[in-house]
C-alpha positions as CSV (number, residue, x, y, z in Angstrom):
1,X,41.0,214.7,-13.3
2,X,38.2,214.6,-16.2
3,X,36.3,211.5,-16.6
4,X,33.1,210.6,-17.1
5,X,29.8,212.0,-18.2
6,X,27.3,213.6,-16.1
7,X,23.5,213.6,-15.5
8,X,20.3,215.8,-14.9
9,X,19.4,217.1,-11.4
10,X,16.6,214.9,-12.0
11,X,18.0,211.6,-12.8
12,X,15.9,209.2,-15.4
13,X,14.2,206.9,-13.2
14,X,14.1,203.5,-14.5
15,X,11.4,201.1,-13.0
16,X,8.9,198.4,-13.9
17,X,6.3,199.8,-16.4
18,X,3.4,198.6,-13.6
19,X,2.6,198.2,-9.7
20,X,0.7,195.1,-9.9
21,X,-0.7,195.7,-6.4
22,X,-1.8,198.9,-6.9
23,X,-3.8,197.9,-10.7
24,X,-5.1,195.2,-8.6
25,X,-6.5,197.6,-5.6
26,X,-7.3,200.2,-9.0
27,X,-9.5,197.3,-11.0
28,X,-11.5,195.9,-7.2
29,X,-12.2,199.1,-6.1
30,X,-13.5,201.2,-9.3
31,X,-14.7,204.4,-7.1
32,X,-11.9,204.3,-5.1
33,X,-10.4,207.6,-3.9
34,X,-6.6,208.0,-2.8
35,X,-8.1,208.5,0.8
36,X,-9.5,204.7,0.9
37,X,-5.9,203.3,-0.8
38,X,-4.4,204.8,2.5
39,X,-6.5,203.8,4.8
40,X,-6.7,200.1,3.0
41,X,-5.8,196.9,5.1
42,X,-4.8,199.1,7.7
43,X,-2.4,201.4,5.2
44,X,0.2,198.1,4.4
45,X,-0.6,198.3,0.6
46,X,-0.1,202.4,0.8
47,X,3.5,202.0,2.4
48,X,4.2,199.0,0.3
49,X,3.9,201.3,-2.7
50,X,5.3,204.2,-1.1
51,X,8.6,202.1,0.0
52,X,9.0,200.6,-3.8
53,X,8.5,204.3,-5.4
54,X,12.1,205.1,-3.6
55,X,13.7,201.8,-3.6
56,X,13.6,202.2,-7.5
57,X,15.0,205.2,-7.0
58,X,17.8,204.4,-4.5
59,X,15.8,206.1,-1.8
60,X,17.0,209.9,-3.4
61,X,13.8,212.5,-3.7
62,X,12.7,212.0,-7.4
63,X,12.9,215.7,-7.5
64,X,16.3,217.3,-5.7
65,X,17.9,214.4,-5.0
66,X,18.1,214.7,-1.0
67,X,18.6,211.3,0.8
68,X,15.6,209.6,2.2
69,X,15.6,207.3,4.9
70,X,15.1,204.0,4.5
71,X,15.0,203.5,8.1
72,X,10.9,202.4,8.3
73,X,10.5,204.3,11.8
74,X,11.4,207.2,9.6
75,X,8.9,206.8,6.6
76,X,6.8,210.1,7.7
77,X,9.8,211.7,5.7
78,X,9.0,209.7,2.4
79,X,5.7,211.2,0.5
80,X,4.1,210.1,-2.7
81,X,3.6,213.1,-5.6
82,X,1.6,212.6,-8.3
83,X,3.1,214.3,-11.5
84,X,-0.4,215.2,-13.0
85,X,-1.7,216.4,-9.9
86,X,-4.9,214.7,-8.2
87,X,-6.5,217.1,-7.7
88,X,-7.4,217.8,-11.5
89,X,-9.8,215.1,-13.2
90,X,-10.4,217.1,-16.3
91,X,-9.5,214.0,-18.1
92,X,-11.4,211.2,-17.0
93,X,-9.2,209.0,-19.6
94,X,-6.0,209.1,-17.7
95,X,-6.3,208.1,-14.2
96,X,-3.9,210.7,-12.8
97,X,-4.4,209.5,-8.9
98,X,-4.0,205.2,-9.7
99,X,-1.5,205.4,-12.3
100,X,1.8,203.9,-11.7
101,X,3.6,206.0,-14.0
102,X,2.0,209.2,-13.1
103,X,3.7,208.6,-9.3
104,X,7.1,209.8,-7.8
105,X,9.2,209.6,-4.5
106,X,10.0,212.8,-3.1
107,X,11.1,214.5,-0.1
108,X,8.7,216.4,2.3
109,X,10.2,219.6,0.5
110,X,11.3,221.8,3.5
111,X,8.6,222.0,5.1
112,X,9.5,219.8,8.5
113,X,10.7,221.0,11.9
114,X,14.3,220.7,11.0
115,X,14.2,222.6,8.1
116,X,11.6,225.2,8.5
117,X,13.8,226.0,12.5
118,X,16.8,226.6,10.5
119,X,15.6,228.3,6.6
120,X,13.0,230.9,5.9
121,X,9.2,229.2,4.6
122,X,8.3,229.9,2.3
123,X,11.2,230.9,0.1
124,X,12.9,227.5,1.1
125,X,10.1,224.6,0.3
126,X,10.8,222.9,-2.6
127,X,9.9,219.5,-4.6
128,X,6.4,218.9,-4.9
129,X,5.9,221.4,-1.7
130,X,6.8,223.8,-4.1
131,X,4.8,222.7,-7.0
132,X,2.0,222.6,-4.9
133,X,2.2,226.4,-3.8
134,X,2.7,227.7,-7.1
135,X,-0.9,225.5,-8.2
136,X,-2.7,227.1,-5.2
137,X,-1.3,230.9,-4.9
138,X,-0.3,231.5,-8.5
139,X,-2.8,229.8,-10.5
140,X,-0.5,227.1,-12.6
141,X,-1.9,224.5,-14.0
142,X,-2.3,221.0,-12.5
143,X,-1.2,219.4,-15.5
144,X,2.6,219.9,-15.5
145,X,3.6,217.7,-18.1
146,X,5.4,220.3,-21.1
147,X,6.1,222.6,-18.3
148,X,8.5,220.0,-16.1
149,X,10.6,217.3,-16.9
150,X,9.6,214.2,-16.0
151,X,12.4,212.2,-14.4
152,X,10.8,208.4,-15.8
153,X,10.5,209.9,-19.7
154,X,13.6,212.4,-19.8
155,X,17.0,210.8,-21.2
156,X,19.9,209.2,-19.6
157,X,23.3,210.0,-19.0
158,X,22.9,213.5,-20.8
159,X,23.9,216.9,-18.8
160,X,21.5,219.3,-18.9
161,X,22.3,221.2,-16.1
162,X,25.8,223.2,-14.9
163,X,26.4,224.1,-11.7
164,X,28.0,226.9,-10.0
165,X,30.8,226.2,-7.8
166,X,30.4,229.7,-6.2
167,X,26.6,229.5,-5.5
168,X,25.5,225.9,-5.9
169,X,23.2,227.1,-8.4
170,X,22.1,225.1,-11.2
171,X,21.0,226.4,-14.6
172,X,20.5,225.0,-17.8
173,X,23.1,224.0,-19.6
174,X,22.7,225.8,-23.3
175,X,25.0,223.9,-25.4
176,X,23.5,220.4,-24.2
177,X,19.8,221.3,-24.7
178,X,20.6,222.6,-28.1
179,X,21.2,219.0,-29.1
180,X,17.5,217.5,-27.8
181,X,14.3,218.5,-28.6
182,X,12.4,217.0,-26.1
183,X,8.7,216.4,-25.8
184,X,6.3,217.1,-24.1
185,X,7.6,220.7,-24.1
186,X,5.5,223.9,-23.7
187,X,8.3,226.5,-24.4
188,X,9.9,227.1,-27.1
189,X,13.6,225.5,-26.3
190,X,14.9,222.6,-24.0
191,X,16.6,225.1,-22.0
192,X,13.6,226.9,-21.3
193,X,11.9,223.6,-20.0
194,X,14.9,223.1,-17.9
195,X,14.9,226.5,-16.5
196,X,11.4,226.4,-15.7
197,X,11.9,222.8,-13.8
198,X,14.2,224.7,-11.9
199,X,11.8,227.4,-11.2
200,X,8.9,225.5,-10.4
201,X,10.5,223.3,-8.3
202,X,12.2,225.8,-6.2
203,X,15.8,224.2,-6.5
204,X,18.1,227.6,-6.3
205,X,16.8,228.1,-2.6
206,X,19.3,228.2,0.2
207,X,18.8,225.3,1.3
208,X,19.7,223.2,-1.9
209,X,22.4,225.5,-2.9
210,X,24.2,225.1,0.5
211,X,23.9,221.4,0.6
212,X,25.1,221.2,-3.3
213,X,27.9,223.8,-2.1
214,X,28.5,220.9,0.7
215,X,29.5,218.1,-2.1
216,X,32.0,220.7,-3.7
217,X,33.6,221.1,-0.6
218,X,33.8,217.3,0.1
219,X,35.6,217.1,-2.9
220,X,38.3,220.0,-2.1
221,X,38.8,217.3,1.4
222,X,39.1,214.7,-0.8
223,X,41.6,216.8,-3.2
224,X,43.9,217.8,-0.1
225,X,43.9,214.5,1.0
226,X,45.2,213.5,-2.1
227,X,48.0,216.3,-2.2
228,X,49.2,215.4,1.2
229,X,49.3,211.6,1.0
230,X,50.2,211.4,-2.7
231,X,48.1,208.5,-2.7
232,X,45.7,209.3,-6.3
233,X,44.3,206.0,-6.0
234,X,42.4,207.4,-3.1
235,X,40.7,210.3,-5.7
236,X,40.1,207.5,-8.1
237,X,38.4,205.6,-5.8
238,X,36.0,208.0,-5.0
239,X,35.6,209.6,-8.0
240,X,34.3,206.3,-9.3
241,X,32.3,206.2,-6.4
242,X,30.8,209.2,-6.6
243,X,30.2,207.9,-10.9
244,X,28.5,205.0,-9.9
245,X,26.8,204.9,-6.9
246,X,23.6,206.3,-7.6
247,X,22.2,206.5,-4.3
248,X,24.6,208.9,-3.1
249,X,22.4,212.2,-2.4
250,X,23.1,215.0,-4.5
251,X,24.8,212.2,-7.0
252,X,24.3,214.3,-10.3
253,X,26.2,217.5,-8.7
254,X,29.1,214.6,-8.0
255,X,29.0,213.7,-11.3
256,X,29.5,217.0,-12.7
257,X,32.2,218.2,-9.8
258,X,34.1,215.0,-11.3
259,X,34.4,216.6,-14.7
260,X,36.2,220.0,-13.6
């Protein structure tokens, strides 16, 4: 069956263009630090942010796409990254820690119990965990905007990413990024930004490949299934599922494992 187009690893994010809670906090409390937003009226406004970041984007990691709880006794596993990392104020004209748009949802990276017990750290941390190594051991800069792509500016319902059934791997998909020349970008091709997103992000660990590997073989279930029941309406059904739904984790590497 062939249907369909697929998207990024990092799906476009569409949201409202402001938090007005958080310009409201921003515009009372001028020397505010992101310390005193979480610790304001006792955290609510923090975790009211930090819930609408993922509920925008169907409570997936804005990064790999790993399902995050939405379960509120379970909100130590949602974390807000900042893009344009906080740490750098170079640029006193952009507020990199207030800014809405400069904010994403993302997983913890790897780096709790259950994942550091069971894959090697830190070879499997990804997301911003990643991101954040890379700034402190190997000297990258905090500003990652031309070196990422930024899943709120980057374009919808355009592949450009393949994946390998054999590894999980992703990698840039060279005929697709031929087509857009997107911006900010501080390589010389879109497949070089893409590889580097890959890269800096960490997503060909173990970890991610073996979970991406996991969708593949839900598919081959859903495939047998099919074979020994005869019933195809069953494949349809979840292929338009797995089309649709885009809070299903790992939903671009369904998208593309419905086009083979």
């Amino acid at each position: 069956m062939k249907t369909g187009s697929g998207k990024k690893s990092l799906k476009r994010i569409n949201r409202p263009e402001a938090h007005q809670k958080l310009a409201s906090f921003k515009a009372k409390n001028k020397n505010a630090k992101w310390n005193d937003f979480r610790n304001y009226a006792s955290g609510k406004l923090y975790e009211q942010v930090r819930k609408d970041l993922f509920i925008a984007q169907g409570w997936l990691c804005a990064y790999c796409e790993t399902k995050i709880p939405s379960d509120d006794c379970k909100k130590h596993h949602r974390r807000i990254e900042h893009f344009h990392s906080k740490g750098d104020q170079c640029n006193l004209d952009y507020d990199i820690t207030f800014d809405w748009k400069n904010l994403l949802g993302v997983c913890r990276g790897g780096s709790d119990k259950s994942n550091t017990e069971q894959y090697e750290v830190p070879a499997n941390l990804t997301c911003d965990a990643h991101k954040e190594r890379m700034e402190s051991t190997g000297g990258y800069s905090k500003n990652w905007h031309g070196s990422l792509l930024f899943p709120t500016q980057i374009p919808e319902n355009v592949s450009f990413f393949t994946f390998e059934k054999n590894t999980g791997k992703l990698a840039a998909n060279i005929e697709v990024c031929s087509r857009f020349n997107l911006q900010p970008n501080n390589f010389d091709t879109t497949a070089e930004l893409v590889n580097n997103t890959i890269l800096s992000l960490n997503l060909n660990c173990r970890r991610l490949n073996e979970a991406r590997r996991e969708i593949l073989f839900e598919r081959e279930r859903i495939i047998k299934k099919v074979r020994e029941t005869g019933n195809k309406g069953y494949l349809n059904f979840f292929y338009n599922k797995w089309l649709t739904d885009n809070s299903l984790p790992f939903s671009t590497t369904r998208k593309c494992l419905v086009r083979l």
